[in-house]
Every structure is written in structure tokens, then in C-alpha cells.
MARPA-574988 format. One record per residue: x, y, z of N, C-alpha, C, O, CB in turn. Coordinates in pm, whole numbers, plus 50000, padded with zeros to 5 digits. Glycine has a CB too. Layout:
XYZXYZXYZXYZXYZ ...
# end
This chain:
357678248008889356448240708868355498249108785355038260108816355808236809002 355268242008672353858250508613352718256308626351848248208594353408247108563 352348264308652351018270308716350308273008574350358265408478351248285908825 349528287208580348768287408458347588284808477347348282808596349168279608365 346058283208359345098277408426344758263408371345038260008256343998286108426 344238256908444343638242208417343278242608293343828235308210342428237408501 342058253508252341768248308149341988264808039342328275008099340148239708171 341778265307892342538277007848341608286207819340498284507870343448275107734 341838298707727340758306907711339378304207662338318309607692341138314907644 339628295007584338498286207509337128284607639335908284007625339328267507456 337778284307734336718280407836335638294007892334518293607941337638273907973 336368303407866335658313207891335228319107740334168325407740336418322407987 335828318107631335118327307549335698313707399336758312507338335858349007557 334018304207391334078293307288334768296807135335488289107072332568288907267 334428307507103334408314406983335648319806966335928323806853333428324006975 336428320907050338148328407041339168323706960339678329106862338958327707172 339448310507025340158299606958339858301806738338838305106678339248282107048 340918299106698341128297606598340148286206547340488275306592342388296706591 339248285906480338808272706405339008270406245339398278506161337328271506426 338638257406230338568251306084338618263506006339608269205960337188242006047 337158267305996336828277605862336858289105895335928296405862335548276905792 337998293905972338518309206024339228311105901340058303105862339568311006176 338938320905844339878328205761341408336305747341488348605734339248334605741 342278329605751343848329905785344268340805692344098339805571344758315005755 344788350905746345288362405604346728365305669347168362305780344128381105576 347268371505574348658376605620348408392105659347318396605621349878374905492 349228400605727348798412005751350938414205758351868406205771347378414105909 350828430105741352768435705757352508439405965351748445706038353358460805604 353858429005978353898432106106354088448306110353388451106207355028423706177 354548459106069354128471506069352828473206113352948482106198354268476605954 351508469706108350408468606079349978467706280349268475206348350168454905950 350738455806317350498451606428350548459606580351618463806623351228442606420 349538460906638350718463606807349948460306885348738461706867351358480006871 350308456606959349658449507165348828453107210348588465207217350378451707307 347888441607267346558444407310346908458507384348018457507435345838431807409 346398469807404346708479107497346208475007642346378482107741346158492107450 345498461807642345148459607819345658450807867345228446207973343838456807868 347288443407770347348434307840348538438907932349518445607898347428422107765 348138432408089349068438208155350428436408229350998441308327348548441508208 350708424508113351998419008085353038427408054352828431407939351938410607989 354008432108097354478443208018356358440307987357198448107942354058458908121 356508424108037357748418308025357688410107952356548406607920358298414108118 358758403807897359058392207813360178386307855360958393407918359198395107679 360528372607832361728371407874362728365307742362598356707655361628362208006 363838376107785364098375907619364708361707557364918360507437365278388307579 364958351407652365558340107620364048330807563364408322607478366508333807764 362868330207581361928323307520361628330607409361058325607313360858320407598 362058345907416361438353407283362828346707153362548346007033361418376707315 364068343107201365138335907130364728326107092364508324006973366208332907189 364518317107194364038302907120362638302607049362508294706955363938291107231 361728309407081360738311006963361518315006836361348309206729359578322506996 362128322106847362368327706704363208320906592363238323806473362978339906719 363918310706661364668303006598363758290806568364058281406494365888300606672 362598292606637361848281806589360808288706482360188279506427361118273706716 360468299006442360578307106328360828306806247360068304406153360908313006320 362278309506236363098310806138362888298006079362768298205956364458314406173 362788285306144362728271206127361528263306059361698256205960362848266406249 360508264906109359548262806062358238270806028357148266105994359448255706115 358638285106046357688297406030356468296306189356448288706285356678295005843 355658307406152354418303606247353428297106202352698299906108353798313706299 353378282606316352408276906304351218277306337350368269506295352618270806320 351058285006406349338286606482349558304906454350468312006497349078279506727 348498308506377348018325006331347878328906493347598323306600346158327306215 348228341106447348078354406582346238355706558345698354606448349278376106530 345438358406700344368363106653344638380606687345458385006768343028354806725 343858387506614343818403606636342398411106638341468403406615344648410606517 342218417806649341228427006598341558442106533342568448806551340408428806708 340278445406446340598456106371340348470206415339258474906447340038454206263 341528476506412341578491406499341298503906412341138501306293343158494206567 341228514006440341428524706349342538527506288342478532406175341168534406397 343898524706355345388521306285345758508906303346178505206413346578529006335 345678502506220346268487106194345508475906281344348479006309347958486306238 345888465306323345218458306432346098455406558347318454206569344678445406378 345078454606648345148452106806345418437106807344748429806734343668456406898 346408431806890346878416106889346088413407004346028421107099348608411806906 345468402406997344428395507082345078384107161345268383207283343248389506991 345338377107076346718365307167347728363607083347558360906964346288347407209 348798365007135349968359007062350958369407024351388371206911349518351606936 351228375207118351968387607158353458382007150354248386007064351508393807316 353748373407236355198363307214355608362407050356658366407001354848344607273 354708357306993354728352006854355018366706768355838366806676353128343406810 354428376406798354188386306710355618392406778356238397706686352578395006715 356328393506897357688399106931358808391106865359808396306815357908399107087 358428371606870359688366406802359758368006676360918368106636359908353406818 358528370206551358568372606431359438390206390360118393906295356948370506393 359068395506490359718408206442361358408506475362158416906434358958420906517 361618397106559363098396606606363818389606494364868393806447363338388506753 363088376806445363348372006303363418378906190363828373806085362558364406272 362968392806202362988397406028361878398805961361878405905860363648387905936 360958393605994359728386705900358588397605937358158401706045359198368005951 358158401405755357578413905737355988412205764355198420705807357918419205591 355808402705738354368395205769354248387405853355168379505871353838388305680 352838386905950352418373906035351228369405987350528377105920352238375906188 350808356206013349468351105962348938355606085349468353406195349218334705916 347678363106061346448362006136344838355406113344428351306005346308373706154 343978355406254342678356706214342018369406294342198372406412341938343106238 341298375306207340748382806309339338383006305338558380706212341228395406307 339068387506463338108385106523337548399306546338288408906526338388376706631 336208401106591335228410606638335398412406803334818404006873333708405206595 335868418806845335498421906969335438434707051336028445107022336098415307021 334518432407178334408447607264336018450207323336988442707326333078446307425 335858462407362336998465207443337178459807638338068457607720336968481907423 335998459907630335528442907776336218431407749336898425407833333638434207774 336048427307612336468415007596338238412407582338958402807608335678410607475 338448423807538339848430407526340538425707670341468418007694339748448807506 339838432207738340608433507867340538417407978341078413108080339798448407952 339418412607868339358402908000340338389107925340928380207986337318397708055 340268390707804341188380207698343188383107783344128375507806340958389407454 342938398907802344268398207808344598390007989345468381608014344898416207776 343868394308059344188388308213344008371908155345018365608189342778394408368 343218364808093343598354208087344918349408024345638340408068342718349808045 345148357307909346388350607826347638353007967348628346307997346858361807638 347288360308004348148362208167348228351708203349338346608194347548370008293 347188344208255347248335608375347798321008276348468311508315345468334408473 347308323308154347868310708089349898309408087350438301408009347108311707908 350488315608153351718319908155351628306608253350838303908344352218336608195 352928298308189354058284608333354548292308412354378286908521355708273808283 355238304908433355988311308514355558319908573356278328008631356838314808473 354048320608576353488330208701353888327808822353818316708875352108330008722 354408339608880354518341809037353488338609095352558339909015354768354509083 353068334509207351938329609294351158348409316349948350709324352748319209477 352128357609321351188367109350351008375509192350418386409192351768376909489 351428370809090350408373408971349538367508937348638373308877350758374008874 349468356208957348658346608982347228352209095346098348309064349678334809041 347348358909190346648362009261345958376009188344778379109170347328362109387 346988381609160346258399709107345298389008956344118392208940348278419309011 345748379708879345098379608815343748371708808342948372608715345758378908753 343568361808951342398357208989341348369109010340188369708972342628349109108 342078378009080341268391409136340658399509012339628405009049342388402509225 340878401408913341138412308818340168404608742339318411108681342718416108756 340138390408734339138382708681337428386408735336378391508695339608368008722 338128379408861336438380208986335828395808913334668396108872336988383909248 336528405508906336038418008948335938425408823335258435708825336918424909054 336498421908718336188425108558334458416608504333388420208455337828416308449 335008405608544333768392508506332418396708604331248395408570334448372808566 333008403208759331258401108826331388383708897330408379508958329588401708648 332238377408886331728366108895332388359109062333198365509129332158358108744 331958347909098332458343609241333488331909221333358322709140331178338309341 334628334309317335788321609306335228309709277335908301609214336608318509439 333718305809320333128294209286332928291409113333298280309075331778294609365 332478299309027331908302808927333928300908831334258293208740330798320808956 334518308108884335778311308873336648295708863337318291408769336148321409002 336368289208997336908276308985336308268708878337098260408832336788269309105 335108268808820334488264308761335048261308619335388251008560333578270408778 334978275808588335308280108428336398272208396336408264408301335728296508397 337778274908512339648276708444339678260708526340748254808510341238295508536 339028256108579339348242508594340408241408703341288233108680339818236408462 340498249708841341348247708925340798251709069340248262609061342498254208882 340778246709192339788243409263339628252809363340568260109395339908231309306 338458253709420338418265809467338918270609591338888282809611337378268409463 339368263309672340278263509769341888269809732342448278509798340288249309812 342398263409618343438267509568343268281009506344388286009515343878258209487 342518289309451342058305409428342188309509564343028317409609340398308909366 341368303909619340888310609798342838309909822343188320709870339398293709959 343198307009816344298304309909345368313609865345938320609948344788289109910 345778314309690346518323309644345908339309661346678348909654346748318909507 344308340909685344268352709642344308356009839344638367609863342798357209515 344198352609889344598353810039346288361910045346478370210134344608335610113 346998359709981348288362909992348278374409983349158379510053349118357909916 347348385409899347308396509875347488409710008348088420410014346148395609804 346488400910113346268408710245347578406710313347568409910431344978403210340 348738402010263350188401610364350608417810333350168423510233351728387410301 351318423310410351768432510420352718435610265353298425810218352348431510553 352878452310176353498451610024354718441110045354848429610004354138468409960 355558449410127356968438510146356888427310090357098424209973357338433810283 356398418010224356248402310224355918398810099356488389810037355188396310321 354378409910027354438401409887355778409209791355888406609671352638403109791 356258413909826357538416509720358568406609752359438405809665358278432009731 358668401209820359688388409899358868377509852359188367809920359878388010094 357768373609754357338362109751357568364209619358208355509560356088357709811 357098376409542357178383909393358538375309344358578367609248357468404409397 359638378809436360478376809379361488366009419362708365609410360808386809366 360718358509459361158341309462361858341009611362228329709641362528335409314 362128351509717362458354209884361958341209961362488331510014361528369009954 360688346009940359718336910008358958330309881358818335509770358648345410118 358318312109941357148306409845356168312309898356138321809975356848290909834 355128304209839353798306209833353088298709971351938300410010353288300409690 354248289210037354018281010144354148289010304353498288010409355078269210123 355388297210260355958305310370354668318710356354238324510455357898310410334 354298321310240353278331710209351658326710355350998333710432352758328909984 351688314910332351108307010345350618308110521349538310210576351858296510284 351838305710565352038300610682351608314310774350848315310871353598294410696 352378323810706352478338710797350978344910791350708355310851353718351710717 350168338610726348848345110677348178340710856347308347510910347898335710494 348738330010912348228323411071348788328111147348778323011259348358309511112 349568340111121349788349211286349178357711319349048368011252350878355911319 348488355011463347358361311540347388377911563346538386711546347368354311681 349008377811619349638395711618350218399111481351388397211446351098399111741 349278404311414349478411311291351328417111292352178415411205348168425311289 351428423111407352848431511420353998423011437355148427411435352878441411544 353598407111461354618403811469355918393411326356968387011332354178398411589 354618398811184354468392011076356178395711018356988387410976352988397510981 356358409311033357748414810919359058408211059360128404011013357818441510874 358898407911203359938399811227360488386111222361658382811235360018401611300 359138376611194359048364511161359588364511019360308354810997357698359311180 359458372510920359658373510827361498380510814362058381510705358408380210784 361968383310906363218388110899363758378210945364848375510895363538399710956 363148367511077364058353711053363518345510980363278334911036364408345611166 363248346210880362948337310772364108338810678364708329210630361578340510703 364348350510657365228353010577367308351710602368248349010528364628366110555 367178354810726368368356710787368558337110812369508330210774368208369510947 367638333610866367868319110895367808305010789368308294010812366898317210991 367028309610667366508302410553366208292310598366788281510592367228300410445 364788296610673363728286810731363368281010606363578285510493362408293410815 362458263810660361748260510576360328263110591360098271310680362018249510560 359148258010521357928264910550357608254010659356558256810716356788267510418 358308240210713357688236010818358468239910952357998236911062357468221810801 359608246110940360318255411025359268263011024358478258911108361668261610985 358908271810972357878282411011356718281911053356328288711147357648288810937 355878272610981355048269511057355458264611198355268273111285354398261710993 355838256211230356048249711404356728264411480356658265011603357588232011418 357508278611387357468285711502356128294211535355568296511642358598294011496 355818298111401354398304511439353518298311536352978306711609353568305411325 353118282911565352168275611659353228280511798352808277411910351908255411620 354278286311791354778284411945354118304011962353678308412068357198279311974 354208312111837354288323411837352658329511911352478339411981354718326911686 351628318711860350298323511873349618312312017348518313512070349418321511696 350908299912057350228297712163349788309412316350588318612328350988286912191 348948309112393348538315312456349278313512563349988303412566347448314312456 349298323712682350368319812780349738311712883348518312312898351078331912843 350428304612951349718292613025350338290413137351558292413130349668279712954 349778285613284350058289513444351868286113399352398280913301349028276113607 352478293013553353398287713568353638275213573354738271413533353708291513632 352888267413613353738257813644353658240813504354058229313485353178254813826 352788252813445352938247413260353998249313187354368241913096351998254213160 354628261013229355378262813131356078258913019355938261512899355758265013161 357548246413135358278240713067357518231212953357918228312840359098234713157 356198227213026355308217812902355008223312785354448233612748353918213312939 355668211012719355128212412550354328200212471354458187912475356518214412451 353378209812393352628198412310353118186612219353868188112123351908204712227 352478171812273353168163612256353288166412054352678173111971352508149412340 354408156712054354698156511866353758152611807353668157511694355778147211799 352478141211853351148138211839350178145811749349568143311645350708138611954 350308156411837349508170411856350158176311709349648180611606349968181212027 351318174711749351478187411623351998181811490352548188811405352678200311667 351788169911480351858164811362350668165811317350528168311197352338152911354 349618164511392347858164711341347938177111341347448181511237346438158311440 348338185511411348108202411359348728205311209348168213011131349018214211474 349788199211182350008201611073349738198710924349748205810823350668200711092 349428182710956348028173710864347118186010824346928191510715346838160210981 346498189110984345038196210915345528211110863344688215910787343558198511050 346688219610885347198230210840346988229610687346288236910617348558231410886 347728219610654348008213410510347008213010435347058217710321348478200610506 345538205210505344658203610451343228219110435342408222810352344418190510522 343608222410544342268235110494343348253010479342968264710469340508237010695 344528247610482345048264010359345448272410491345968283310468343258275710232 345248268010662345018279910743345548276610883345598264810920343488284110746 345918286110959346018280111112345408269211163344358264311123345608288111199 346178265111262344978253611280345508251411418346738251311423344918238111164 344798249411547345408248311681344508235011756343288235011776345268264611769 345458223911790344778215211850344788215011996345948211512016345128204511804 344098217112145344248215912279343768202412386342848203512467343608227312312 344058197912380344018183812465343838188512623344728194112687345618173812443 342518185212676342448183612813342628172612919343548164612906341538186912827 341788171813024341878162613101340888149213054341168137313063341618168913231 339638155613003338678151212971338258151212842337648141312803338028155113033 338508162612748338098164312652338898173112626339618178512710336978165512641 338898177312439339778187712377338948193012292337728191612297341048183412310 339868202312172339338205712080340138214612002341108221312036338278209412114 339398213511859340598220511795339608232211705338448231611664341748208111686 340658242811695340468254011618341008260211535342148264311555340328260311660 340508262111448340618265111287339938275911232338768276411195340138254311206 341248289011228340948300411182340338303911046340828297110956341928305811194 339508311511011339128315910919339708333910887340548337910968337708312510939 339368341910796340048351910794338538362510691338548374410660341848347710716 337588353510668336698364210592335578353010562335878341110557337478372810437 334428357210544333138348010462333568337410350333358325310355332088359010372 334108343410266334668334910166335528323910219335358312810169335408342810074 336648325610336337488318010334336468307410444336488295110445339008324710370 335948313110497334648301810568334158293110505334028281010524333408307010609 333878299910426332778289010312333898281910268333828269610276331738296910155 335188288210211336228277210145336578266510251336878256310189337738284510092 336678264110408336988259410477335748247510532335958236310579337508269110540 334318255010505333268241510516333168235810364332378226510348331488246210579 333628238810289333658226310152334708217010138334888208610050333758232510006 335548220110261337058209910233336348200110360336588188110345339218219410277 335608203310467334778194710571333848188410511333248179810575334138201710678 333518191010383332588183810374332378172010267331478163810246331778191910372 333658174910208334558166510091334718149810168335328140810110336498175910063 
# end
């Protein structure tokens, strides 16, 4: 599924984008080399193939933008383009270039990041973060700009606080972003990497996991409760509202009255949790 952001760099910096009366020059890919901040540092060599044959085919259609260095120029976007042209042969790329700080450098490159279809949910997260904290700015401000909502930031950049592992098991396609998800609602921190070892051994689904975690964090209850379990009622609406606010969610039915509770994990995720109540 495509990730990426809603909306593209243009949204944060108007002036980036290539326009009408930008001045298009050729420059010797000799000339060229990589933003030094972007912190992309893979390619995958089968899209850098099919770019290039689409190259060879119809040349480049949209100019690299760059800026001008003390040796040659710094590539601003279009790093792909500037790797498939050199795989093609081709001694020249069209550019435009632009003026910019070395701030702007760094913050152009975390976006051309996030504009990636094949972000992992937890690059996706380092690069929400790297945003917030380069920019100064709040997930609100954040949802704003890239056009993707703020619950959904709140929720990926939450993944970060799982233990390295778990996010190396999500890094690398082990676990989703759902199962990421789910384990973020266990109460005993210690009991996260064995849940996570039958996840793996068993190839739970994330609603397998969720329904064991609600048995994992129920509380212990008299004897003569035991054998009782919460009706399917119950935990179909626990799982509705799971779904809906990103987080644990525990419903208790009394004699008289009930009530349900719905974890939070920090200020932010509070506030993310009274704007989905109030929607």
C-alpha cells in the first residue's frame, strides 16, 4: 500500500517546485553529487532499471533541481533520476537550480524521504519525528502542511517507544504496523518481547493479537469468576473502539452500571484521543 505524504514538497516550501520561467540548463553529471543530508542511503536497484530504460527512451523529463556548491552542485531532488542517468551513460542532466540554506537542505531531504510509496511505517515515523524537530513545529501544524491526519502521525510516531527489536521486526516486514499497534496496549511492559515471540512462532493475526492482549491485561477477578468470560458483545465494541482511537481500550459491565477505559500513553496522545471524541 502506498504511503508517502498527502500532499508534496510544494506544500512546505512554494518556491521549490520547478516553474514556467525557471531556467533549465544542462550541467556534466561529473558535476553532480547527493544532497549530503539526505538520509536515504538505499536505492532499489530494480526502479533505478526501469527508470533508466525509461531514459534511454524518452530522456529526462522533469529537470533535477540542485544547488550551487563550491565543487559542482548539490542535488536537491531527484537523486533517483540523477543515479538512473548515470546508469544510462548520459554525460549531462537537465537542471534548475535553486538558492538555498543548508536548513533547507536538510529539511527538503526528510521530505523527499517521506514522499517515497515504500516507506516502512517506522521510516515513516523517524521521518515525521525529524520533521517535528528540524521544523520546531507540532503534529497538529504537521498534519496540516503534508495533508495526513493527525491521529495517523500520532499513531505511527508512537511505534518508536516499542522496544529496538520489535521495531526491527516491523522494519522489516516481521510484524505490520497493526501488530506494532496492538502491543503498544500492554499494561506489563515485560511482557511485550514474549507476546511478540508468539506472534512470530504462531503467525498471529493483528486481531489474534489484539483479543490475546485484552485477556493479557485483564485484571484478576474472585474465584468464583473465573471460568467467566466477557460476552462477544463486549469485545466486539472493544474492538470497534480499539480501531477507532489508535489504543487499548477496555470495556466492564456491571450489575448496574459499567464503563469503559481508554488508555492514553503521553499529552499528545490525549489530545490525539479527545479530537477523535469530538469528531
Amino acid at each position: 500500500m502506498a504511503r508517502g505524504l498527502g500532499k508534496g514538497i510544494n506544500a512546505f516550501f512554494p518556491d521549490i517546485e520547478t516553474q514556467v520561467d525557471d531556467k533549465i540548463q544542462e550541467i556534466a553529471i561529473a558535476e553532480c553529487r547527493p544532497n549530503p543530508y539526505q538520509p536515504r542511503k538505499t536505492f532499489h536497484a530494480d526502479a533505478i532499471e526501469e527508470l533508466k530504460e525509461s531514459i534511454l527512451e524518452y530522456g529526462i523529463i522533469q529537470p533535477l533541481i540542485v544547488r550551487k556548491s563550491i565543487k559542482g552542485y548539490e542535488i536537491v531532488v531527484g537523486e533517483r533520476r540523477f543515479r538512473a542517468a548515470k546508469e544510462a551513460g548520459l554525460s549531462t542532466v537537465p537542471v534548475v537550480v535553486k538558492e538555498l540554506s543548508d536548513e533547507k537542505m536538510m529539511e527538503l531531504a526528510l521530505l523527499e524521504n517521506l514522499q517515497r510509496e515504500d516507506l516502512t511505517p517506522i521510516e515513516e515515523a523517524h521521518a515525521y519525528t525529524n520533521l517535528i524537530n528540524e521544523l520546531k513545529i507540532t503534529q497538529d501544524e504537521l498534519s496540516r502542511r503534508i495533508g495526513k491526519s493527525r491521529s495517523h502521525i500520532a499513531n505511527i510516531v508512537r511505534l518508536l517507544s516499542l522496544p529496538e527489536q520489535i521495531i526491527a521486526y516491523i522494519s522489516n516486514g516481521e510484524l505490520s504496523m497493526g501488530h506494532g499497534r496492538a502491543l503498544l496496549g500492554i499494561k506489563d511492559k515485560s511482557k511485550i518481547i514474549p507476546v511478540v515471540s508468539k506472534i512470530r512462532q504462531e503467525k498471529l493475526n493483528v486481531r489474534q493479537v489484539e483479543n490475546l492482549i485484552v485477556k493479557i491485561n485483564e485484571k484478576p477477578v474472585p474465584k468464583k469468576k473465573e471460568e467467566a468470560k466477557k460476552d462477544v458483545f463486549l469485545q466486539e465494541r472493544e474492538s470497534i473502539l480499539r480501531d477507532r482511537f489508535g489504543t487499548a481500550v477496555n470495556i466492564q459491565r456491571g450489575k448496574q452500571k459499567g464503563k469503559i477505559e481508554i488508555e492514553f500513553y503521553s499529552d499528545d496522545d490525549l489530545e490525539r484521543i479527545i479530537e477523535v471524541l469530538e469528531k
